[in-house]
PDB file of N, CA, C and O in Angstrom:
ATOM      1  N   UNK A   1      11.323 -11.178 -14.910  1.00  0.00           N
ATOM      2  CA  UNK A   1      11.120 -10.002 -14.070  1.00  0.00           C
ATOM      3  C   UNK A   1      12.464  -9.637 -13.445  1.00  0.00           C
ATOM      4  O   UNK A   1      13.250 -10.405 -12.891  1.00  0.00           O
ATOM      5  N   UNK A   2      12.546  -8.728 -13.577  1.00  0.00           N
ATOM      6  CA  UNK A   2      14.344  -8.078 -12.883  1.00  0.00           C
ATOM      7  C   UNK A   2      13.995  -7.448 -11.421  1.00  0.00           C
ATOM      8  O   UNK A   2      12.885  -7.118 -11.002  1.00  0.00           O
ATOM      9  N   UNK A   3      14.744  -7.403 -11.031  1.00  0.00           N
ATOM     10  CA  UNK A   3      15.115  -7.113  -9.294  1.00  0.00           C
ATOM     11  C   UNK A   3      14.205  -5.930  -9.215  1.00  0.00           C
ATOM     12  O   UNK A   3      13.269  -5.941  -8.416  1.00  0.00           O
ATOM     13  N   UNK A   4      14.410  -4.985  -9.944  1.00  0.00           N
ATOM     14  CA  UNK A   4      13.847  -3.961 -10.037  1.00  0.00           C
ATOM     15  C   UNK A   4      12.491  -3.542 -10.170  1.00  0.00           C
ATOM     16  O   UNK A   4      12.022  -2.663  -9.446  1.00  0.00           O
ATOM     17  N   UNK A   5      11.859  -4.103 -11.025  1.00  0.00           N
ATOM     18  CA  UNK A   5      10.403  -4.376 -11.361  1.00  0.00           C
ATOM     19  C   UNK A   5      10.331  -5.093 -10.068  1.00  0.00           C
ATOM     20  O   UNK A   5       9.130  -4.990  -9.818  1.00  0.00           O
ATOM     21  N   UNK A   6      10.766  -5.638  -9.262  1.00  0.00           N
ATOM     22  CA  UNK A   6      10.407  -7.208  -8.310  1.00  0.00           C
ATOM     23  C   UNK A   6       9.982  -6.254  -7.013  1.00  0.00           C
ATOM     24  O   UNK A   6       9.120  -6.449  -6.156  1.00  0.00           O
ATOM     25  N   UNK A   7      11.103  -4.919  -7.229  1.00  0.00           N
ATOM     26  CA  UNK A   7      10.980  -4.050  -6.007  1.00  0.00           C
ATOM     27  C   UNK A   7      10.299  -3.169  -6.464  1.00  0.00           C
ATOM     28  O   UNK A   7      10.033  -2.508  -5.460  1.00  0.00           O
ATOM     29  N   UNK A   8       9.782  -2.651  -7.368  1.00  0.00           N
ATOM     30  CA  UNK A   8       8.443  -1.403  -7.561  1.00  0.00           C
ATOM     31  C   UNK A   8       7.371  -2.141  -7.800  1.00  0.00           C
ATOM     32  O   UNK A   8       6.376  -1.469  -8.068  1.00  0.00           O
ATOM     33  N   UNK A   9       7.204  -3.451  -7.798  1.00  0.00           N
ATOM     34  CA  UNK A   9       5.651  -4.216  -7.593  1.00  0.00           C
ATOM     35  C   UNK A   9       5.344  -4.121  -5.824  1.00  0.00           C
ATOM     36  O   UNK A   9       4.367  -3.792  -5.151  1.00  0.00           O
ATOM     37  N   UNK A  10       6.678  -4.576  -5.530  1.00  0.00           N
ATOM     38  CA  UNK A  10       6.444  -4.467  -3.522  1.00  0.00           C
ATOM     39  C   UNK A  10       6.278  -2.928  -2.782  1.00  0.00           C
ATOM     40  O   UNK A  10       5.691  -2.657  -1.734  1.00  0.00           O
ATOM     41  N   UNK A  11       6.983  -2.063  -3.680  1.00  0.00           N
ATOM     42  CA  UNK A  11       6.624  -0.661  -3.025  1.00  0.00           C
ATOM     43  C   UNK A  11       4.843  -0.408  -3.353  1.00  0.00           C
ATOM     44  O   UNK A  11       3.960  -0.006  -2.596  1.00  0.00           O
ATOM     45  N   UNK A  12       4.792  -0.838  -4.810  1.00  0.00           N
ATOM     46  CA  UNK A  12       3.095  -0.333  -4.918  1.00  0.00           C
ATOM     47  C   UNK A  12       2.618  -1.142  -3.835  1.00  0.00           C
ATOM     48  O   UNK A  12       1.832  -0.493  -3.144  1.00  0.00           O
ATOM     49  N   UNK A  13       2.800  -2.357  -3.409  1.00  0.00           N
ATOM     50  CA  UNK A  13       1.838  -3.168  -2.667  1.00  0.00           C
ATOM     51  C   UNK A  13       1.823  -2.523  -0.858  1.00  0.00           C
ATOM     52  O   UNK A  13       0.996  -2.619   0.048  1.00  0.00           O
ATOM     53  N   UNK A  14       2.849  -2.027  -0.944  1.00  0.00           N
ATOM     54  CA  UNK A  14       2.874  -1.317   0.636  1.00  0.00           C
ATOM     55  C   UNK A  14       2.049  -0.114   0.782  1.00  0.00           C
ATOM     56  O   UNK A  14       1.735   0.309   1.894  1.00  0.00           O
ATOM     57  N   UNK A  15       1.784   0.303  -0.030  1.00  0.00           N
ATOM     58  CA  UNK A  15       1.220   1.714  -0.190  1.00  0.00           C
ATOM     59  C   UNK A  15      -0.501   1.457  -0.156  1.00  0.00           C
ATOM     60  O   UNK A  15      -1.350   2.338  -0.022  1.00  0.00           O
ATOM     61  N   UNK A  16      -0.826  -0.584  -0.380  1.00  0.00           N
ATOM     62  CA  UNK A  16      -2.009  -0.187  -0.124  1.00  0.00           C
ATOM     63  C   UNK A  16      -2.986   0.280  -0.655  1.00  0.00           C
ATOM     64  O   UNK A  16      -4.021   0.064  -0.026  1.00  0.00           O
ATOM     65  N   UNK A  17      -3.060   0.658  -1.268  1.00  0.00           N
ATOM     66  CA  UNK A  17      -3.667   2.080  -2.314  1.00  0.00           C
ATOM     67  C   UNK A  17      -4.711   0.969  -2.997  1.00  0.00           C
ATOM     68  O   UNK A  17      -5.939   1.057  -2.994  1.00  0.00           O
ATOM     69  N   UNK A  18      -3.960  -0.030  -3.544  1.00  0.00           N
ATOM     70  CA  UNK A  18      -5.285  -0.908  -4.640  1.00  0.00           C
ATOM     71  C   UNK A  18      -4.957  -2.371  -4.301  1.00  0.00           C
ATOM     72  O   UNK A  18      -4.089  -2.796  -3.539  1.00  0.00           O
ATOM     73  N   UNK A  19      -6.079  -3.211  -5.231  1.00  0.00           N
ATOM     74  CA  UNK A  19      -5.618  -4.645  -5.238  1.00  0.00           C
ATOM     75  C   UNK A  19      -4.972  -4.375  -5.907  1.00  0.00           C
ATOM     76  O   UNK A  19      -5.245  -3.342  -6.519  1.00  0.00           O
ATOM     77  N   UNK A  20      -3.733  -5.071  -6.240  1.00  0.00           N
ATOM     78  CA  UNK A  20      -3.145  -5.695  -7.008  1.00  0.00           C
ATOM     79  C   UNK A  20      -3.054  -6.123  -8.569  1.00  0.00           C
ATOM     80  O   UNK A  20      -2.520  -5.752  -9.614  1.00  0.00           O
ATOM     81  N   UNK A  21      -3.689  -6.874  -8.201  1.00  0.00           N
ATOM     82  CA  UNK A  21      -4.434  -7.551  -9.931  1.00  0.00           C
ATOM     83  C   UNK A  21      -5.091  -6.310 -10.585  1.00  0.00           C
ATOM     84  O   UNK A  21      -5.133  -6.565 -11.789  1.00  0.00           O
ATOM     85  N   UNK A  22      -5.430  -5.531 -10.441  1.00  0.00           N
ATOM     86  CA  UNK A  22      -6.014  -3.976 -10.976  1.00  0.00           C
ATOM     87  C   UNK A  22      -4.958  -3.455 -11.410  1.00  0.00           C
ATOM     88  O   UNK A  22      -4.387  -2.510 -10.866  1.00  0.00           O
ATOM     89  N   UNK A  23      -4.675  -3.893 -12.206  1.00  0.00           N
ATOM     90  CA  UNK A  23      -3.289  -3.676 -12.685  1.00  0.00           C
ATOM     91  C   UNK A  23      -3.710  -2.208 -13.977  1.00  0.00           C
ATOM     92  O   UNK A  23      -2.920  -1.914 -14.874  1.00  0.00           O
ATOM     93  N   UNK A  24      -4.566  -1.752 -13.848  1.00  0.00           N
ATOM     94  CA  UNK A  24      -4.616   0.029 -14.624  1.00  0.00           C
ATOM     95  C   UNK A  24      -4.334   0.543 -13.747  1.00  0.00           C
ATOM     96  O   UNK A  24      -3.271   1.163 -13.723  1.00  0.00           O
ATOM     97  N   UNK A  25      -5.282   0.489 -12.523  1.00  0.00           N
ATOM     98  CA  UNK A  25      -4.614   0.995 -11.440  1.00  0.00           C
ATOM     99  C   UNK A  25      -3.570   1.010 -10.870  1.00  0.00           C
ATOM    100  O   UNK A  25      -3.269   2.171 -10.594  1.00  0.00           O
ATOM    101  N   UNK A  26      -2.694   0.150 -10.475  1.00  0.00           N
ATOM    102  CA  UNK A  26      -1.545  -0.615 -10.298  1.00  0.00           C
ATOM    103  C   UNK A  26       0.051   0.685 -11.323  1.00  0.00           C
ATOM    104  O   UNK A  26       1.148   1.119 -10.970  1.00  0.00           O
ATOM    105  N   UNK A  27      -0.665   0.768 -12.399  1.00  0.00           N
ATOM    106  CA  UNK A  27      -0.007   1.764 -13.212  1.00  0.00           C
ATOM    107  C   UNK A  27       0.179   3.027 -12.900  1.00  0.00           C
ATOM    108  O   UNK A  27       1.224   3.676 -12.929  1.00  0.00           O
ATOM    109  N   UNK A  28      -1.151   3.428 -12.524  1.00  0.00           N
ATOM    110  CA  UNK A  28      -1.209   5.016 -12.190  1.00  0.00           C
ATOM    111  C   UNK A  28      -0.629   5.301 -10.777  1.00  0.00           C
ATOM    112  O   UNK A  28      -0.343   6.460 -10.479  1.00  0.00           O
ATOM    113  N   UNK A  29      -0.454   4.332  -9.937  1.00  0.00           N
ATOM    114  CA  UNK A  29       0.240   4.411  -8.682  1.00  0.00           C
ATOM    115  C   UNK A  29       1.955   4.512  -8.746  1.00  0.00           C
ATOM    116  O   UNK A  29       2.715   5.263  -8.133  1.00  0.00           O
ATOM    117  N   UNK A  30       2.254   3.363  -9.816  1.00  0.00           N
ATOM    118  CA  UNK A  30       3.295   3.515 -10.189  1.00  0.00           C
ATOM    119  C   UNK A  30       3.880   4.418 -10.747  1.00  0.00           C
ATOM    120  O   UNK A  30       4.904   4.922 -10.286  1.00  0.00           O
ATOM    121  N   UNK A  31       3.205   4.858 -12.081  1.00  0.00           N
ATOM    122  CA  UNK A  31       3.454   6.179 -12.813  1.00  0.00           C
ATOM    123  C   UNK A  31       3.587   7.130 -11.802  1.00  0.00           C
ATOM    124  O   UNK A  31       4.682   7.684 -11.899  1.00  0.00           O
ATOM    125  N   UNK A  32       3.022   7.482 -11.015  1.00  0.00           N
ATOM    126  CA  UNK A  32       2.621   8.396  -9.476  1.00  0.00           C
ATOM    127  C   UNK A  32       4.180   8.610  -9.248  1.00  0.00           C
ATOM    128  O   UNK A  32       4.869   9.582  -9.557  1.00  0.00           O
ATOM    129  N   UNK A  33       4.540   7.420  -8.618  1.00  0.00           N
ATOM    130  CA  UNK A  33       5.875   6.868  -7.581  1.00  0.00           C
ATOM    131  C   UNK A  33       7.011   6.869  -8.568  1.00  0.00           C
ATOM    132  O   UNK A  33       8.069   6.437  -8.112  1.00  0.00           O
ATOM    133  N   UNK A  34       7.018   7.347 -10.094  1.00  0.00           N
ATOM    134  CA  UNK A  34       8.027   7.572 -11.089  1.00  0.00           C
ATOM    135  C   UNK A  34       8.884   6.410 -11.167  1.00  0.00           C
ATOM    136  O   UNK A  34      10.114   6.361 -11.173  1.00  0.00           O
ATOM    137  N   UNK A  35       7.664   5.093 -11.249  1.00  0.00           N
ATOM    138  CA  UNK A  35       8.087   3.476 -11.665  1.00  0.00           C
ATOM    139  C   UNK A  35       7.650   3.069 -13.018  1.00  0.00           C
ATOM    140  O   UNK A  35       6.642   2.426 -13.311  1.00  0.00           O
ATOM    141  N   UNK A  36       8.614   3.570 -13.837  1.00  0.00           N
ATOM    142  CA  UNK A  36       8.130   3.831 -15.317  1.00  0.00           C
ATOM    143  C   UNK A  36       8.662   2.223 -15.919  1.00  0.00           C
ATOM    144  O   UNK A  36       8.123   1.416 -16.676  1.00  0.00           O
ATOM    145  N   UNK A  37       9.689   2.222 -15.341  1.00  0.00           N
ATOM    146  CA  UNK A  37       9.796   0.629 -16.062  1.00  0.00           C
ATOM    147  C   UNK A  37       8.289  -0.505 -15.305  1.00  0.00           C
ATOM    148  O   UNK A  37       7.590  -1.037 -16.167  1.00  0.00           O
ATOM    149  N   UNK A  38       8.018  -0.704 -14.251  1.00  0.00           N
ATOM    150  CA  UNK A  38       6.706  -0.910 -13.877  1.00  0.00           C
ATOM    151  C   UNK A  38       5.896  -1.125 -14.851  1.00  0.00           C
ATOM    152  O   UNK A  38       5.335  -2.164 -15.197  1.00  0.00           O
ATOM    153  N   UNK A  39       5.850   0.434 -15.486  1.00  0.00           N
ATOM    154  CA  UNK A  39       4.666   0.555 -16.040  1.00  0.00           C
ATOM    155  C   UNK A  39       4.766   0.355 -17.299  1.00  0.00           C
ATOM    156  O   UNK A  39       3.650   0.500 -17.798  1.00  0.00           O
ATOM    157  N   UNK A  40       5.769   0.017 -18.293  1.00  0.00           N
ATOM    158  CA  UNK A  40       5.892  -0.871 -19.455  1.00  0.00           C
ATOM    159  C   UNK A  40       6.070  -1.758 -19.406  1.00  0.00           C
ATOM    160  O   UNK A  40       5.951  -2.360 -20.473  1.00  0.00           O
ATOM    161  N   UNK A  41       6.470  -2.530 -18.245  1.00  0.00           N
ATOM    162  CA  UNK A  41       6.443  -4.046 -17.703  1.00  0.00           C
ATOM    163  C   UNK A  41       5.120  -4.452 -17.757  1.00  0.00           C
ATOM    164  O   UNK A  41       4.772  -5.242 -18.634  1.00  0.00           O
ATOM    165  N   UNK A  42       4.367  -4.042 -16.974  1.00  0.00           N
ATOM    166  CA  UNK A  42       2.851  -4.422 -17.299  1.00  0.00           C
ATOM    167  C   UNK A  42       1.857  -4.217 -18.366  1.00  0.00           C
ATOM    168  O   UNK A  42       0.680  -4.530 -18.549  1.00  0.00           O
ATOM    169  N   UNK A  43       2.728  -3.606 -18.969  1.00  0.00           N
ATOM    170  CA  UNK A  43       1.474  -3.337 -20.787  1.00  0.00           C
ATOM    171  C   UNK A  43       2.407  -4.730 -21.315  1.00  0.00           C
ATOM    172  O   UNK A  43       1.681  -5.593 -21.808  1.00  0.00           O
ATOM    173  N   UNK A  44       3.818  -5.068 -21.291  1.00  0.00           N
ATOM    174  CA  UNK A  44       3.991  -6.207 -22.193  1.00  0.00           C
ATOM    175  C   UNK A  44       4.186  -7.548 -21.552  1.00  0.00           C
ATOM    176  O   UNK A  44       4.768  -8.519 -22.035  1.00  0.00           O
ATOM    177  N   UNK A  45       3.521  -7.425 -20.217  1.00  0.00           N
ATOM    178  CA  UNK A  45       3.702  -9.036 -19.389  1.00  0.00           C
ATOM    179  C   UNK A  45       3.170  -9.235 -18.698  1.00  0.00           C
ATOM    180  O   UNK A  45       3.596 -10.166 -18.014  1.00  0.00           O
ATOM    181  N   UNK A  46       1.894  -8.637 -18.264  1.00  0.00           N
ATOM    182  CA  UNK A  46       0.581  -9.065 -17.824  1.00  0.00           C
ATOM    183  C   UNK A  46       0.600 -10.596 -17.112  1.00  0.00           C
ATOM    184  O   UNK A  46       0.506 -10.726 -15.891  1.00  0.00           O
ATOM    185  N   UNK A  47       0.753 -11.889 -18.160  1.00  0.00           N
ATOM    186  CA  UNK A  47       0.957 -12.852 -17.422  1.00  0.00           C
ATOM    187  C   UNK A  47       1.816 -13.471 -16.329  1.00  0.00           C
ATOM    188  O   UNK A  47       1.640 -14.247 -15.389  1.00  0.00           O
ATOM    189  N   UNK A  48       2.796 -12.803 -16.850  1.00  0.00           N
ATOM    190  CA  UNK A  48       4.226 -12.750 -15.570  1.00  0.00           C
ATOM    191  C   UNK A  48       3.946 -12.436 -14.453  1.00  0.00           C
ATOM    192  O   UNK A  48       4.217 -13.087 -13.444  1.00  0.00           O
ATOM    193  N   UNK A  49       3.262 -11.204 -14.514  1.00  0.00           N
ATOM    194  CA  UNK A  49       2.770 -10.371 -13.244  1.00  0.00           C
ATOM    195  C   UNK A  49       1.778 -10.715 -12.724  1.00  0.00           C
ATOM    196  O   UNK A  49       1.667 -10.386 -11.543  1.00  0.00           O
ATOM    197  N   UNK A  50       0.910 -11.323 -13.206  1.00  0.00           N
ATOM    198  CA  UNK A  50      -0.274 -11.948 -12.096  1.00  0.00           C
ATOM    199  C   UNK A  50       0.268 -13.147 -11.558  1.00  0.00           C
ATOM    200  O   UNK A  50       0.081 -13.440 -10.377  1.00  0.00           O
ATOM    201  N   UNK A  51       1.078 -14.029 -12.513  1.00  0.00           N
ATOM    202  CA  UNK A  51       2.018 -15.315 -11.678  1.00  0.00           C
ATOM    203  C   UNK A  51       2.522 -14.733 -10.868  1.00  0.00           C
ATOM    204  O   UNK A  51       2.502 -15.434  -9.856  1.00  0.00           O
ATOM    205  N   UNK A  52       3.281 -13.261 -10.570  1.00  0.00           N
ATOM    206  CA  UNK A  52       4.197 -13.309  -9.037  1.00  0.00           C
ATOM    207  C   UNK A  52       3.287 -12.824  -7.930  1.00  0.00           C
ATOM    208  O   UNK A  52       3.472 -13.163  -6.761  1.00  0.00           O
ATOM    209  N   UNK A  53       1.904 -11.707  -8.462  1.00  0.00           N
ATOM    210  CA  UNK A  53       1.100 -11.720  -7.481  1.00  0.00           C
ATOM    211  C   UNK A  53       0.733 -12.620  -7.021  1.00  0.00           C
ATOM    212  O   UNK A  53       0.827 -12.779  -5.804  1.00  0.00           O
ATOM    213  N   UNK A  54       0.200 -13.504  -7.803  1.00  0.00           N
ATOM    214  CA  UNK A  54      -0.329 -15.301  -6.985  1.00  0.00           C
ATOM    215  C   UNK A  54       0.175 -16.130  -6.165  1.00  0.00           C
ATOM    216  O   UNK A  54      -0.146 -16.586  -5.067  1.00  0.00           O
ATOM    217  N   UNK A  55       1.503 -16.318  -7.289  1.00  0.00           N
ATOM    218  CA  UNK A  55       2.443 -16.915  -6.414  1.00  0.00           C
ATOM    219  C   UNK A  55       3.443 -16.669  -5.434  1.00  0.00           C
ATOM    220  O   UNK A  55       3.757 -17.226  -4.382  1.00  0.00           O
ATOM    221  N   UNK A  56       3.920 -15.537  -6.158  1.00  0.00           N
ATOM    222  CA  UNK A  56       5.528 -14.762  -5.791  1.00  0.00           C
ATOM    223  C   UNK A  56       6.490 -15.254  -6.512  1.00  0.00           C
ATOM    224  O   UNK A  56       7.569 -14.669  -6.601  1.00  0.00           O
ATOM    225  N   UNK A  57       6.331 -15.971  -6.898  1.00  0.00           N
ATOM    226  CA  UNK A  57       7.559 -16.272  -8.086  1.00  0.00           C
ATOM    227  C   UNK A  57       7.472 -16.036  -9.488  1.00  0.00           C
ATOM    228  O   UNK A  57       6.643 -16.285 -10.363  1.00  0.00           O
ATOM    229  N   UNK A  58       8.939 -15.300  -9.414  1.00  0.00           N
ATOM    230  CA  UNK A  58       8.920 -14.595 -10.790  1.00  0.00           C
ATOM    231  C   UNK A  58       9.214 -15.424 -11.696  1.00  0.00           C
ATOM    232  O   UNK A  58       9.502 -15.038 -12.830  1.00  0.00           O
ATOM    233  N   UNK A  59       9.199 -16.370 -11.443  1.00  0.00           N
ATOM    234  CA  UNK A  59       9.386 -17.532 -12.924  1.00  0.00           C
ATOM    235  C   UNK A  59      11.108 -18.052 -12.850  1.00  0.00           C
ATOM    236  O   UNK A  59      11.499 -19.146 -13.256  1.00  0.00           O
ATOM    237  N   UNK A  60      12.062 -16.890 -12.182  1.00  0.00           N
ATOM    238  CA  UNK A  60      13.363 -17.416 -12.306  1.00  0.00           C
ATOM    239  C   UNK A  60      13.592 -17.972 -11.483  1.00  0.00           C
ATOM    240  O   UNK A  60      14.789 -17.726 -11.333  1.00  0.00           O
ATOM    241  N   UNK A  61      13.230 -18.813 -10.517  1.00  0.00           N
ATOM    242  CA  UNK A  61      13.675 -19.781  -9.512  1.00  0.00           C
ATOM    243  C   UNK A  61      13.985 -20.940  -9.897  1.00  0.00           C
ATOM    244  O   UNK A  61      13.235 -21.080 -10.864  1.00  0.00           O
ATOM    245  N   UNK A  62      14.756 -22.159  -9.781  1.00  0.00           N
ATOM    246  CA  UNK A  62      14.552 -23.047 -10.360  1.00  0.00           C
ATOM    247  C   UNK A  62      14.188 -23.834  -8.868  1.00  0.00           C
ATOM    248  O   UNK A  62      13.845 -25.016  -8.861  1.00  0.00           O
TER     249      UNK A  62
END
């Protein structure tokens, strides 16, 4: 996950708008907010992205 995606997952989440994990939804908010990388991030990494909702870590920490 890049900095970027790391910061248009936290803008959707301020906004409130949905859970999270509703990640169709999650899209159309994004798409909305013209977070287009977002939103091909989540058609090809689904698993990534529910690990940082859960956890918060994007996997690159060591």
């Amino acid at each position: 996950m890049t900095e970027t995606i790391r910061k248009q997952v936290l803008a959707v989440r301020a906004t409130g708008e949905t859970n999270m994990l509703d990640t169709r939804r999650v899209q159309v908010i994004a798409n909305r907010m013209g977070f287009y990388e977002l939103v091909v991030y989540l058609e090809e990494h689904r698993t990534e992205y529910a690990n940082f909702i859960l956890t918060g870590s994007t996997g690159e920490e060591k």
